[in-house]
N, C-alpha and C positions, 0 to 999 in steps of 0.2 A: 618836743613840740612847744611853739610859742603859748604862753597863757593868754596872749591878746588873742588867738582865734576862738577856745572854747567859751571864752568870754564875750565878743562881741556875736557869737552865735547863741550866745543866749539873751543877750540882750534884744538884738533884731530879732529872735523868735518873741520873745514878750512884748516887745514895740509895736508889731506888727498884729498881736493877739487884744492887746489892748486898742490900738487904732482903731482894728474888725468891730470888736466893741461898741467903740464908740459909735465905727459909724450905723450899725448893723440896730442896735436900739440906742436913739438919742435920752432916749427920755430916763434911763437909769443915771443918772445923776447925782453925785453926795448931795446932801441936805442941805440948802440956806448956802449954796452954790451956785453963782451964776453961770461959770466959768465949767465946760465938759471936760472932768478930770480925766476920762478913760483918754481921748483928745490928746489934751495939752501932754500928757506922763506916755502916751503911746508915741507919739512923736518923738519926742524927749529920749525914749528909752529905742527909741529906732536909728533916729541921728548917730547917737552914743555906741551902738553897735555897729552902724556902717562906718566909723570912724576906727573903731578897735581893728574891722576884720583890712579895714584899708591900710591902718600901718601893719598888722599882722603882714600883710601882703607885700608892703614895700620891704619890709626888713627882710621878706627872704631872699 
């Protein structure tokens, strides 16, 4: 098995777990942060995994 699938499936699981987060209570926020980290790192780590499971996909 490719390492790019169990890995962009775990990232889109946590992207999507952090996004929920985010948007699910806003108001949990690091300290002396403007900026919603759960947000900005949930996307981030969702991007990041539908790019893994996408070349996963093309290489087979």
């Amino acid at each position: 098995m490719d390492l790019r699938t169990p890995s962009g499936l775990l990232f889109t699981i946590l992207g999507v777990i952090l996004f929920a987060m985010a948007i699910l209570s806003p108001g949990s926020r690091a300290p002396m942060v403007e900026a919603n980290v759960n947000l900005v790192g949930g996307l981030v780590f969702l991007g990041f995994g539908l790019v893994m499971l996408w070349m996963a996909r093309r290489a087979a």
